[in-house]
C-alpha positions as CSV (number, residue, x, y, z in Angstrom):
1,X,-30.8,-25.7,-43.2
2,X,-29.1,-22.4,-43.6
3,X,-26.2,-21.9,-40.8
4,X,-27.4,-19.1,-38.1
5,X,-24.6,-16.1,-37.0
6,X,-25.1,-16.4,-33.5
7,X,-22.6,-14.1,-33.1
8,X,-23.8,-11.2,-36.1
9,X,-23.3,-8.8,-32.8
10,X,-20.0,-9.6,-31.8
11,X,-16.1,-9.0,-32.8
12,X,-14.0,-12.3,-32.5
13,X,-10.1,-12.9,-32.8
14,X,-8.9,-16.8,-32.3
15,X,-5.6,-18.6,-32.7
16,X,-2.5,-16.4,-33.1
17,X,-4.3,-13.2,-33.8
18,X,-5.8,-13.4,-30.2
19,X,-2.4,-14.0,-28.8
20,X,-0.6,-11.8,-30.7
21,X,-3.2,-8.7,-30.2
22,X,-3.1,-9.7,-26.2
23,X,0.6,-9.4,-26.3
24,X,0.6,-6.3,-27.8
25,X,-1.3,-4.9,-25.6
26,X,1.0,-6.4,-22.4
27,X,3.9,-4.5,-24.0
28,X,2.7,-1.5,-24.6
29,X,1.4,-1.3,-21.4
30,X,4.7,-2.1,-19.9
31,X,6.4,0.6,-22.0
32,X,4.4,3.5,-19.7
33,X,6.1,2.3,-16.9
34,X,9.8,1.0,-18.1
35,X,11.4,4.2,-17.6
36,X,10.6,4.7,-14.4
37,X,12.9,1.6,-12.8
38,X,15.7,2.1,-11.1
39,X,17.2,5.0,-8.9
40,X,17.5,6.5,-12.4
41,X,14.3,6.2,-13.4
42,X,12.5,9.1,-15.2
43,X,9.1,10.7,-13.5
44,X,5.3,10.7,-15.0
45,X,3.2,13.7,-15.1
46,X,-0.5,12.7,-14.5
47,X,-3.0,15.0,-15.4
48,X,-6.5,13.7,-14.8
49,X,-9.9,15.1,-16.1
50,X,-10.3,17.8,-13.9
51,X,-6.7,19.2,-14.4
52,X,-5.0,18.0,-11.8
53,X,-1.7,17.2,-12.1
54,X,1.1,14.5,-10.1
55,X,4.6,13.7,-10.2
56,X,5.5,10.4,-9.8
57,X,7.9,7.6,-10.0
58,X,5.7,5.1,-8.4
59,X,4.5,2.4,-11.3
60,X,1.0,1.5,-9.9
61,X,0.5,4.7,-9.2
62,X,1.1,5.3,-13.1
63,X,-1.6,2.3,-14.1
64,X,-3.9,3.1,-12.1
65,X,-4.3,6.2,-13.2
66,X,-4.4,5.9,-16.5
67,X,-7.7,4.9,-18.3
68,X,-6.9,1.4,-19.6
69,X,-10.1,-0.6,-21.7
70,X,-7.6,-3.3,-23.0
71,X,-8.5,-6.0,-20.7
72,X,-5.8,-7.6,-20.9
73,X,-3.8,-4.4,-19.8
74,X,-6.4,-5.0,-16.7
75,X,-5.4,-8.2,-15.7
76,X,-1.6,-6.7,-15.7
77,X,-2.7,-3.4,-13.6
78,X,-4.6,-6.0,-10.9
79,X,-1.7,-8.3,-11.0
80,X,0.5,-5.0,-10.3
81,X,-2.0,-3.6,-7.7
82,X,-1.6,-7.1,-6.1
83,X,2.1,-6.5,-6.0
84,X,1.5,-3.8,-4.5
85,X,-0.8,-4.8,-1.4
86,X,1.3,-7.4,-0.6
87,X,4.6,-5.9,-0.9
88,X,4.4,-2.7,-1.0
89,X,7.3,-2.4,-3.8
90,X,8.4,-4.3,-7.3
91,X,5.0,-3.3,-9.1
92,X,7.2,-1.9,-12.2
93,X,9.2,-5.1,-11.8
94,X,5.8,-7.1,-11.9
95,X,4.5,-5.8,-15.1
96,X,7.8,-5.4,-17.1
97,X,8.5,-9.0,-16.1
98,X,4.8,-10.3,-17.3
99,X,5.2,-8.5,-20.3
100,X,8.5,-10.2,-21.4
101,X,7.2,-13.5,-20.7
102,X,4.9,-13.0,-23.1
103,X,7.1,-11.5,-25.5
104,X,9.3,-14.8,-25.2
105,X,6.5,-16.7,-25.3
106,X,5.0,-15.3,-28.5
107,X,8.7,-16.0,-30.1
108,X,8.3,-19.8,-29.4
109,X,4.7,-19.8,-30.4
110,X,6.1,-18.7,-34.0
111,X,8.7,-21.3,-33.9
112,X,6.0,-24.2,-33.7
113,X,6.1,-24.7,-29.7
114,X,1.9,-25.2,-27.9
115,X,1.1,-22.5,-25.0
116,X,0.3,-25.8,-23.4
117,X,4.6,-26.5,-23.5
118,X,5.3,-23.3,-22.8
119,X,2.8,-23.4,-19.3
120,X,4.4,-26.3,-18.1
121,X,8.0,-24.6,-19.0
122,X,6.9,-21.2,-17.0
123,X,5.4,-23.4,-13.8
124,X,8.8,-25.6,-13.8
125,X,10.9,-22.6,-14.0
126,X,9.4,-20.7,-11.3
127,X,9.5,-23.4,-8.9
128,X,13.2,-23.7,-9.9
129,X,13.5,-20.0,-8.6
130,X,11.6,-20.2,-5.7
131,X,14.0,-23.3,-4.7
132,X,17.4,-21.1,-5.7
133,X,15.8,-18.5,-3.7
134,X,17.9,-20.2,-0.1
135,X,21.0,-19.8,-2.0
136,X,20.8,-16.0,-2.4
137,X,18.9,-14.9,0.8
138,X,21.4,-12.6,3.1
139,X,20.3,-12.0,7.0
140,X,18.5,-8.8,7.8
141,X,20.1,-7.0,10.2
142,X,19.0,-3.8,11.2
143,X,21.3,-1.8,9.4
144,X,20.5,-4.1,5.9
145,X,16.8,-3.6,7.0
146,X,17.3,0.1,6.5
147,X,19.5,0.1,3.8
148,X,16.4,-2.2,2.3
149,X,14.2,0.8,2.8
150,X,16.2,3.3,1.5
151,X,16.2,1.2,-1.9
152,X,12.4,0.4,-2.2
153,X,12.7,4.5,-2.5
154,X,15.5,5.0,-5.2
155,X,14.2,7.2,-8.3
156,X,11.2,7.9,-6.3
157,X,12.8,10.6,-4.4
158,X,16.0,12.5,-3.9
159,X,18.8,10.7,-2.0
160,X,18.9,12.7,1.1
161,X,15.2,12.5,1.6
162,X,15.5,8.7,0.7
163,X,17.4,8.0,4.3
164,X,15.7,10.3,6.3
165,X,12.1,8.4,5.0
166,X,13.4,5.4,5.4
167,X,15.0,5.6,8.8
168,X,11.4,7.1,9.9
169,X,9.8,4.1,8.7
170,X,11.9,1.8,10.1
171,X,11.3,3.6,13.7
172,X,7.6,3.4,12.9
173,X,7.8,-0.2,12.2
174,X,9.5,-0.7,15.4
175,X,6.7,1.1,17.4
176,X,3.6,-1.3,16.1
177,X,6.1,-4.7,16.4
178,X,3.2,-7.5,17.9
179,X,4.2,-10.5,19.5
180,X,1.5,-13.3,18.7
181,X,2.1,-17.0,19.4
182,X,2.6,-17.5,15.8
183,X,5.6,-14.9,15.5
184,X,5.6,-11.5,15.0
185,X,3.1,-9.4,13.5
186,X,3.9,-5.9,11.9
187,X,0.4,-4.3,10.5
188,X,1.5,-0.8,8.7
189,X,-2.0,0.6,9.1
190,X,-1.7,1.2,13.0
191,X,0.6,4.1,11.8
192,X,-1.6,6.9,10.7
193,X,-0.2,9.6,8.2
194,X,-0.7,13.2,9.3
195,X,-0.7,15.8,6.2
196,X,0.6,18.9,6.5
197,X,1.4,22.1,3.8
198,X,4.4,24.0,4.3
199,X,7.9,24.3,5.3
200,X,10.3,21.7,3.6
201,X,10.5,17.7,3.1
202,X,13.0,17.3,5.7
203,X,10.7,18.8,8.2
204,X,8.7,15.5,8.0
205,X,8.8,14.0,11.3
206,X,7.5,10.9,13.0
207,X,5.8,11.3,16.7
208,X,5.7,8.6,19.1
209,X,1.4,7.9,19.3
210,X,-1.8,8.9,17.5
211,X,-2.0,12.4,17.0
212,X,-5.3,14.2,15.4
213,X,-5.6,17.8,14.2
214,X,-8.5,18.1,16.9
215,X,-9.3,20.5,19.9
216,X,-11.0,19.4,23.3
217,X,-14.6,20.0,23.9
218,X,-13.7,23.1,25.7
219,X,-10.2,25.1,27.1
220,X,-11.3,24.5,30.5
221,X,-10.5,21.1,30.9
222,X,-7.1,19.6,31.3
223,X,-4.5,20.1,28.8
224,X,-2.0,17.8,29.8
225,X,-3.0,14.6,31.1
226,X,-0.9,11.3,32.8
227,X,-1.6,7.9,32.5
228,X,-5.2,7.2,32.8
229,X,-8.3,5.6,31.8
230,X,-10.3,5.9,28.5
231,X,-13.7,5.4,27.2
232,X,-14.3,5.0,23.3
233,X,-18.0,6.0,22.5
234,X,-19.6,5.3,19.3
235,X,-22.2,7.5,19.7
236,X,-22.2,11.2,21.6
237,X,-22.8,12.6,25.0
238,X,-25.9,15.3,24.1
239,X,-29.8,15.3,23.6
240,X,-31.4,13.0,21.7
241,X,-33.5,14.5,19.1
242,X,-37.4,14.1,18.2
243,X,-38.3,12.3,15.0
244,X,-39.6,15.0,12.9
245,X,-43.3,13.7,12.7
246,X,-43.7,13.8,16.6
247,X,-46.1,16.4,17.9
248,X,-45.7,17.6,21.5
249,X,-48.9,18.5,23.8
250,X,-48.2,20.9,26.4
251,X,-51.3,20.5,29.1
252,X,-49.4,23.3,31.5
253,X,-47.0,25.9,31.4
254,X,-43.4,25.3,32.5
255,X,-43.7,21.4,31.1
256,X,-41.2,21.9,28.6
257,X,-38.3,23.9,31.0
258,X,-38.8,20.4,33.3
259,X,-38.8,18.1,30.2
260,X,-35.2,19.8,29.2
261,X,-34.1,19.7,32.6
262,X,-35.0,16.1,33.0
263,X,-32.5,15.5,29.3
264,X,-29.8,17.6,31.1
265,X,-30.3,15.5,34.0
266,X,-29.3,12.5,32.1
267,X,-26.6,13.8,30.4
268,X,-25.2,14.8,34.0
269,X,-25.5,11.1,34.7
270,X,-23.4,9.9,32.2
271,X,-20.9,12.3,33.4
272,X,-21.1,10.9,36.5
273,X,-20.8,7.4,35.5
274,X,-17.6,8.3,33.7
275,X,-16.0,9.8,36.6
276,X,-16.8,7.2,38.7
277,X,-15.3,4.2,36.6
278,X,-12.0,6.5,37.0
279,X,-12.5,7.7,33.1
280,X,-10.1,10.6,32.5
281,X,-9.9,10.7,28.7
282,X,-13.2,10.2,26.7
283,X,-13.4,10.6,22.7
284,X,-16.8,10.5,21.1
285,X,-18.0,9.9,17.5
286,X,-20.1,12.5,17.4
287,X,-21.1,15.9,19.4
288,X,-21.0,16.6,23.5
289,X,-23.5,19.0,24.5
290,X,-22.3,22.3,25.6
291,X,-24.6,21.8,29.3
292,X,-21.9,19.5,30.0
293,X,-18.5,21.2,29.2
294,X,-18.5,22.6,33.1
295,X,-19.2,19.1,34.4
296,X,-16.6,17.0,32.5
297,X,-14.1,19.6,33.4
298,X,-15.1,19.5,36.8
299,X,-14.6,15.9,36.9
300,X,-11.0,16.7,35.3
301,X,-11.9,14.2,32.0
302,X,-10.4,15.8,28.6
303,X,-12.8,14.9,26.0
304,X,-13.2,15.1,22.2
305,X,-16.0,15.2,19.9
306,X,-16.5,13.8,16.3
307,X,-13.4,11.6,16.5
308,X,-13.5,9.7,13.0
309,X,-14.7,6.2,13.0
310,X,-10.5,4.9,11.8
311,X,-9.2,7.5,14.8
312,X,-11.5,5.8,16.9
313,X,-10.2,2.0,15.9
314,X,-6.9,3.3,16.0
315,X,-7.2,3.9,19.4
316,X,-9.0,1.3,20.6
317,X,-6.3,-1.2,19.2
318,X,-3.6,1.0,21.0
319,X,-5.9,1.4,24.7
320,X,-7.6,-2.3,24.7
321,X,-10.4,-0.2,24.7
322,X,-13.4,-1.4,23.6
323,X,-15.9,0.9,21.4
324,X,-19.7,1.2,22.8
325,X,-22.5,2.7,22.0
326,X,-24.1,4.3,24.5
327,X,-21.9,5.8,27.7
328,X,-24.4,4.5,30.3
329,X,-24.2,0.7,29.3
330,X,-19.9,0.8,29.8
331,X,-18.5,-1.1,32.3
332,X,-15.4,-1.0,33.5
333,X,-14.1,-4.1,31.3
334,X,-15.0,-1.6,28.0
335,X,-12.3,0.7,29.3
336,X,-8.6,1.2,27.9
337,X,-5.2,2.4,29.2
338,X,-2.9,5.7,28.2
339,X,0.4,6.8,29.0
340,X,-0.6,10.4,28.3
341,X,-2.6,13.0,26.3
342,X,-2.0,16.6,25.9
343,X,-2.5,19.4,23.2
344,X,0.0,20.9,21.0
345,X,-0.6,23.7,18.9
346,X,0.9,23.4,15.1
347,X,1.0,26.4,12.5
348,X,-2.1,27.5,14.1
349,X,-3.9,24.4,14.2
350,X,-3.9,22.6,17.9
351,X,-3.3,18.9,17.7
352,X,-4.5,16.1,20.0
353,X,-1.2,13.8,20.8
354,X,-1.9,10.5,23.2
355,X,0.3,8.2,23.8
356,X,-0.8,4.4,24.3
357,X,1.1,1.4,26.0
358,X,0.3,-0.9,22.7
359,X,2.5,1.1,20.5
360,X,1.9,3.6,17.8
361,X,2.9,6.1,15.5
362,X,2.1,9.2,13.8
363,X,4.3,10.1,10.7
364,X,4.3,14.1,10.1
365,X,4.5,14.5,6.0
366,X,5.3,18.0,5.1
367,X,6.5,19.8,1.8
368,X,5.9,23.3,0.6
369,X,3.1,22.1,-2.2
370,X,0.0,19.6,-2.1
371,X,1.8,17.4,-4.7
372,X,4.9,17.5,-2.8
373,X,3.1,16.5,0.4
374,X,1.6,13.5,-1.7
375,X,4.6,11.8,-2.5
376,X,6.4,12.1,0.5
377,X,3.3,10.4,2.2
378,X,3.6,7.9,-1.0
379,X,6.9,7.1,-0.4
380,X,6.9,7.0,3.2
381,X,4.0,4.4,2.8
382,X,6.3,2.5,0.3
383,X,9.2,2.0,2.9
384,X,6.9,1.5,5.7
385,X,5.2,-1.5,4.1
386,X,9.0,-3.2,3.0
387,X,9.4,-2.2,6.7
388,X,6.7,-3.9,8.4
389,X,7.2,-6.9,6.2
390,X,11.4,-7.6,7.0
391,X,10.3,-7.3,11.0
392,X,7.9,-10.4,9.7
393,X,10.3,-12.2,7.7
394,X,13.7,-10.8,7.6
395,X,14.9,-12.5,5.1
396,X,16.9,-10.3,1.9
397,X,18.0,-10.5,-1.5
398,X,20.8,-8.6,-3.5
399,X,19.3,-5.9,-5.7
400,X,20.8,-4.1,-9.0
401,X,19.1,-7.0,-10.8
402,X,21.9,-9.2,-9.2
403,X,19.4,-11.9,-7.7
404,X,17.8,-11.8,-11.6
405,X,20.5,-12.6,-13.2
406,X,21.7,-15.0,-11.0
407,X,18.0,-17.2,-11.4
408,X,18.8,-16.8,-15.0
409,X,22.4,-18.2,-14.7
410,X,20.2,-21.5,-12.5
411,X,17.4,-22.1,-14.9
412,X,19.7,-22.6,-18.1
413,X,21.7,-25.2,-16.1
414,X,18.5,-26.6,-14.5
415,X,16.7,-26.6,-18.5
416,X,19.4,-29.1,-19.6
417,X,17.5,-31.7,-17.8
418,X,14.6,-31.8,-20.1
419,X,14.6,-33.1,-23.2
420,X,11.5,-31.9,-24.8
421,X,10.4,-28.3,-25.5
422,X,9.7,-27.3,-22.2
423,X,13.7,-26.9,-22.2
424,X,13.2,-24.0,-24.5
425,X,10.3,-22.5,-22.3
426,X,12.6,-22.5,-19.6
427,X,15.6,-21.0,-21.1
428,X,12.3,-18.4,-22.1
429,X,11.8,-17.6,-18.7
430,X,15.7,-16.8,-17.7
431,X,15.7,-14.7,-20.3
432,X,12.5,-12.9,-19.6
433,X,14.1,-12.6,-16.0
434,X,17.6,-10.9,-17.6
435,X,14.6,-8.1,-18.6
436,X,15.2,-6.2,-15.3
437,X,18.8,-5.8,-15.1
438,X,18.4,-4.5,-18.9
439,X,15.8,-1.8,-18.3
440,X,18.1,-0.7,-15.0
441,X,21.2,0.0,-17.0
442,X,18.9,1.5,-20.1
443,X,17.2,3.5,-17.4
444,X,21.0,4.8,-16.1
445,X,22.5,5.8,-19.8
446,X,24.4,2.6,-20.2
447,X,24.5,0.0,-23.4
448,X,21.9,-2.8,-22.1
449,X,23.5,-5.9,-23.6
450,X,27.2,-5.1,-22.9
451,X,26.0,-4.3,-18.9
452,X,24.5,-7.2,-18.9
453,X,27.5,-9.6,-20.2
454,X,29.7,-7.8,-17.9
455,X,27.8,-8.6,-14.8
456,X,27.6,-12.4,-16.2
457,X,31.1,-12.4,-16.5
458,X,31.5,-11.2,-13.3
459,X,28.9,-13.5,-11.5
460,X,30.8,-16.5,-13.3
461,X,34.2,-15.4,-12.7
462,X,33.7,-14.5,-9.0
463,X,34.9,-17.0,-6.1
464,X,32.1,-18.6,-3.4
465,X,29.0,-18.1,-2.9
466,X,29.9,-14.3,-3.3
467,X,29.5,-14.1,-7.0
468,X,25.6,-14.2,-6.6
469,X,25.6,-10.6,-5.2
470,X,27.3,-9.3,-8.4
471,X,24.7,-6.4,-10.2
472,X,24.9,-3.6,-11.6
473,X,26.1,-0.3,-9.6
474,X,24.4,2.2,-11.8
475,X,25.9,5.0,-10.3
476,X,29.3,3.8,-10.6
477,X,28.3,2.0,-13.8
478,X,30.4,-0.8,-13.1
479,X,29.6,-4.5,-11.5
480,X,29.6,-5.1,-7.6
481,X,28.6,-6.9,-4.6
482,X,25.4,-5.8,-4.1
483,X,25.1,-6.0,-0.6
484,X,28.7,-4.8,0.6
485,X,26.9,-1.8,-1.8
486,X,24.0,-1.4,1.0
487,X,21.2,-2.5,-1.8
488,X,19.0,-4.9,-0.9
489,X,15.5,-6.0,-0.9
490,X,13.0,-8.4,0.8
491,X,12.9,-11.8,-0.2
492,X,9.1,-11.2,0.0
493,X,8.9,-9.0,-3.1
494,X,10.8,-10.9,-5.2
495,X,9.1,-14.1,-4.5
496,X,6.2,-12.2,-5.3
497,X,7.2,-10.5,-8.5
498,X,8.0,-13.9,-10.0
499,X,4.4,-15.8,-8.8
500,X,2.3,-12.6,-9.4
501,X,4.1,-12.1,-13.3
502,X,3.9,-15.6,-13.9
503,X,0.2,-16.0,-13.5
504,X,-0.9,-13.2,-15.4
505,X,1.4,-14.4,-18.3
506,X,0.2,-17.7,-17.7
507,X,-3.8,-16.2,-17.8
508,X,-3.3,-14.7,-21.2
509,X,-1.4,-17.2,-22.9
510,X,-3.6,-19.7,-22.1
511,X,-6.7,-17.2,-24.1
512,X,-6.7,-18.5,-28.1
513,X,-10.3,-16.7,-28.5
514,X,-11.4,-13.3,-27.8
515,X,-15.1,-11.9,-28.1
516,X,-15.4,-8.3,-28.3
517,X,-19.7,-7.8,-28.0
518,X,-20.4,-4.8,-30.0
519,X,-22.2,-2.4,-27.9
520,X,-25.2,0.1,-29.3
521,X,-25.2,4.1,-28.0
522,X,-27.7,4.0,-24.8
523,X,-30.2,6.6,-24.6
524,X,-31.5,7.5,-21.0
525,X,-34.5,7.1,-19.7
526,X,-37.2,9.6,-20.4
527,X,-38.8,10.3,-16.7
528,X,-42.4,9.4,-16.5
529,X,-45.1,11.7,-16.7
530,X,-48.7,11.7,-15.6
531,X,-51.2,12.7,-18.5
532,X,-54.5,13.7,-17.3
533,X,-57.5,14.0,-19.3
């Protein structure tokens, strides 16, 4: 009996081809972003399909705007979008770092050494790391948090732009600090990011509350208001309409005036249930009617109509408000608290500011073009998240590839213990880790392998605990203490470089077959037609 090709229709690599094509890929993709580490990093122009263009220096911004089909260029963009949710920085870091695992691992693969070895190498060396990790953390004091800030930013932006975003975000951290019984809680997303073309970077501001580029119903009510009470509707305060396939009878004249009277009634009776649960400040998803502009105004409540659903959670996180429905089912326990709401009026546009007792802020981006107005927003976002996450855990690490290099200097004391080849998987890793500190003094015009020997040296040669801190000052291009230097970054990022780089190395080294199913050109449906005879 003949043997059957089940698989005529597809394209299959196994073994080392597999491996080798998988790596490629890896490095290549890590080559689009390896210039752009470091405070000397060198920007991308993105252009997309429709023209378009950006300026950035932000890696995952890079990847994920680029049109990848390699998938296992994929699985290093989702590990480096991952970085990137969590921690907000060290995406570059992520995918440079997966890529030279894999580069290292391919090198022992040709020397004889099993992927299975090398696994077990890469899982004993990162929990090596994650154990060093006590020895290098510094304490985050206010002024380090900051500093931490202003280096999640370096190459991304210029220097002067790089503290006054970073102190911003540090203040707006501050604002939406939570005290829960299981520690402190910092969520980013209860600052909301205003837009705004013109004027220059430096003009971005941060405003204490939620503002929204949004007018009240109508100039006769209040502009300024105190502290007060406010009700959150999911819904609006106007005449419900008539499904379309209704049909009316009128039996006498004058039925339909008293029908609308009887809807402007009703509406009137909301109004007056507002006023008397003490409701001052009212902001609706969608429309008021104009029949009750006077009535509202009367009753001195400043309302707003077609308040965005986020605007709308926003505030209800910063009132204890809760959102409803329907205005004549709230009770008083459905109600939130303000410290104040007035109306401001911004290059011609009039902004709604409140201010709520739960915290909040609004950051003000500003720049004289759109693209320019992106990446401040961008790299506010980036500081705010590093941020949010040292107010969680203020725990820090030296930067200038100092806390690398010092891992590096551990694992190939801690691979002597092993016997077998996992020693040389290990030793793998440290040097996979010596990657960073590489690409930084590439990225500043400096010779790679002698910066790199230097800061050793120095590390080795240094007295205490002290000689961890060594890295590289790229703008001085010599060795110092890192954080006498002011750069620092959160332990969190780190730790998360190193798991998040590991596993996707760990996922493609672990693939020895790849099936590529060979696809035909589709054609599209014809519609259907009736024939009639």
């Amino acid at each position: 009996m003949s043997e059957v090709p089940i698989l005529k229709e597809t394209t299959r690599s196994t073994g080392r081809e597999a491996l080798r094509n998988n790596i490629t890929a890896a490095m290549a993709l890590a080559g689009a972003v390896r210039t752009t580490l470091g405070p000397l990093g060198q920007d991308k122009l993105l252009i997309d399909d429709e023209g378009r263009t950006m300026v950035t220096n932000d890696g995952v911004t890079v990847l994920e705007s680029a049109k990848v089909e390699h998938p296992v260029a994929k699985m290093l963009i989702n590990a480096s979008t991952t970085q990137d949710r969590i921690a907000r920085d060290g995406t570059t870091s992520a995918v440079l770092l997966s890529a030279e695992l894999l580069q290292n691992a391919w090198e022992l693969v040709l020397q004889g050494v099993h992927p299975s070895a090398i696994a077990r190498g890469y899982r004993r060396a990162e929990e090596a790391c994650r154990e060093h990790f006590a020895k290098l953390i510094v304490d985050a004091t206010p002024e380090r948090q900051r500093q931490a800030a202003v280096t999640s930013l370096a190459g991304k932006i210029h220097e002067a732009m790089q503290h006054h975003l970073a102190g911003l975000a540090y203040e707006a951290a501050q604002a939406v600090v939570e005290e829960r019984t299981n520690g402190i809680v910092v969520d980013p997303t209860r600052v909301k990011i205003l837009t705004q073309t013109g004027g220059a970077m430096t003009d971005s501001h941060l405003v204490t509350g939620l503002v929204l580029a949004k007018k009240r119903a109508t100039d006769l009510m209040p502009k300024h208001l105190d502290s007060g009470k406010i009700a959150l509707v999911d819904g609006g305060l106007e005449r419900r309409e008539l499904m379309s396939s209704v049909n009316v009878n009128l039996t006498k004249a004058g039925v339909l005036e008293e029908f609308r009277q009887q809807e402007k009634a009703l509406l009137h009776e909301q109004v007056d249930h507002l006023a008397a649960m003490g409701v001052t400040l009212l902001a609706c998803k969608e429309g008021i009617d104009d029949d009750v502009h006077r009535r509202l105004s009367d009753a001195g409540i400043q309302a707003y109509r077609r308040v965005a659903r986020s605007d709308l959670d926003l505030l209800a996180r910063g009132t204890n408000a809760t959102l409803n429905h329907d205005i004549s089912s709230l009770t008083e326990r459905d109600l939130g608290v303000f410290i104040s709401s007035r109306n401001e009026r911004w290059n011609g546009v009039m902004h709604w500011i409140v201010e709520t007792e739960e915290g909040g802020a609004t950051f003000i981006a500003k720049g004289s073009t759109n693209e320019t107005v992106g990446e401040v927003e961008r790299c506010f976002a980036d500081a705010l998240g590093v941020a949010c996450q040292l107010l969680e855990e203020p725990h820090l690490l030296p930067g200038g590839g100092a806390t690398q290099i010092a891992l590096a200097r551990h694992l190939r004391r801690f691979a002597e213990q092993f016997p077998g080849r996992e020693q040389l998987a290990i030793e793998a890793f440290a040097d996979a880790l010596e990657v960073i500190p590489r690409v930084l003094a590439q990225n500043a015009g400096l010779d790679p392998l002698d910066t790199l020997l230097q800061t050793v040296a120095k590390q080795t040669t240094a007295e205490g605990d002290e000689g961890h801190f060594i890295g590289m000052n790229v703008r001085t291009k010599v060795p110092a203490n890192m954080v006498e230097e002011g750069v620092v970054e959160p332990l969190r990022i780190t730790r998360q470089v190193l798991s998040g780089a590991t596993e996707a190395a760990l996922s493609v080294l672990r693939i020895d077959d790849v099936l590529w199913a060979k696809q035909d050109p589709t054609v599209p449906d014809m519609p259907e037609t009736d024939d009639e005879s």
